[in-house]
N, C-alpha and C positions, 0 to 999 in steps of 0.2 A: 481504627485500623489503617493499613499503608493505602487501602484502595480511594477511602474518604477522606486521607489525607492530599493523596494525589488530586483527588478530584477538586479537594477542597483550591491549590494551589493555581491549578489550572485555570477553574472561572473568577478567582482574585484577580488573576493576571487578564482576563478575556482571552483566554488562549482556546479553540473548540478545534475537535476533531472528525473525520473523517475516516471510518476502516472498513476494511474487509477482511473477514476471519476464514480460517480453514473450517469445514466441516465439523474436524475435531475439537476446535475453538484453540488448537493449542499452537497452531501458528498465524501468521496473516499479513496484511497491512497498513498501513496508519499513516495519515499527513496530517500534521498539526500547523495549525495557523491563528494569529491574532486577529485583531477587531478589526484590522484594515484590509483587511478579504472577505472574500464571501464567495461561498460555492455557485460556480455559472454552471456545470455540468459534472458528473459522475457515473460511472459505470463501471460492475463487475468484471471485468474479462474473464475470468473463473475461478476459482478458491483462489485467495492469497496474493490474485492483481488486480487492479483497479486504475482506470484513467481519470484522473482527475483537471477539473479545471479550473483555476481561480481567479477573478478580478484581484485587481488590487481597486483603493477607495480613489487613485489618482490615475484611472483607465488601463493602468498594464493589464494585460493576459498571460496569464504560466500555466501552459499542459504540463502534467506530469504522469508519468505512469511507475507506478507503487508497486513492485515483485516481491515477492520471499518464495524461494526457488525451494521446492522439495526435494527432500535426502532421494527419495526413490527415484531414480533413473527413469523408468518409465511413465512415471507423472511427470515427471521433470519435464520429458518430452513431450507431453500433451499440453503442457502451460507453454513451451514454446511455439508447439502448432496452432493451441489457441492465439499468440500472438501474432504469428504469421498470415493466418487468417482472418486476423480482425487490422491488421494491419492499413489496408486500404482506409479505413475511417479514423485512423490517427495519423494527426495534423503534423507534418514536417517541424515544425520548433516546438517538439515536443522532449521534457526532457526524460529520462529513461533512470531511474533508481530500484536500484536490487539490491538484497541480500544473499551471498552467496555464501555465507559462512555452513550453509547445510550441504551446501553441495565440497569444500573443499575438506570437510571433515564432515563426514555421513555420520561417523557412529558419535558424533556430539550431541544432533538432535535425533537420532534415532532409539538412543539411550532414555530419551526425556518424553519418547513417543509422540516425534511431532511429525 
């Protein structure tokens, strides 16, 4: 099937992943990285964000923080308040990736009940 072939493709390559899902499981996160990283830190921020942290195997450091913004307005808003609030513990050269494809068209993923 496409899922074991994915997967299969993936650890050919050493390529491993990192998510966090909606409740629903039908929207979420995901930072993909090869063999020359490794997870230093990770954390929830609430369905569908997640801080990430990763060495590289040659000492760099890259925080990242992992969105997929919900169609609903009023979640939408508590994922920001959640970020505002957690704000103080995420580190200045942190870099910031979103999807905002639910928010510029609501009834794309709302159609698909995400």
């Amino acid at each position: 099937n496409d899922l074991t072939s994915f997967t299969n493709f993936m650890s050919s390559r050493k390529i491993s992943s990192l998510c966090n899902l909606s409740p629903t499981g039908n929207g979420g996160a995901a930072v993909l990285f090869n063999s020359k990283f490794e997870v230093n830190d990770a954390w929830s921020l609430s369905p569908r964000i997640m801080f990430v942290t990763l060495l590289h195997s040659e000492g760099f450091r890259y925080n990242f923080i992992i969105a997929h913004f919900h169609h609903d307005p009023s979640l939408r808003l508590a994922q920001w308040r959640s970020l505002r609030d957690l704000s103080h513990l995420i580190p200045d050269d942190t870099f910031f990736l979103a999807d905002y494809n639910s928010v510029i068209v609501p009834t794309r993923d709302a159609a698909i009940g995400h």
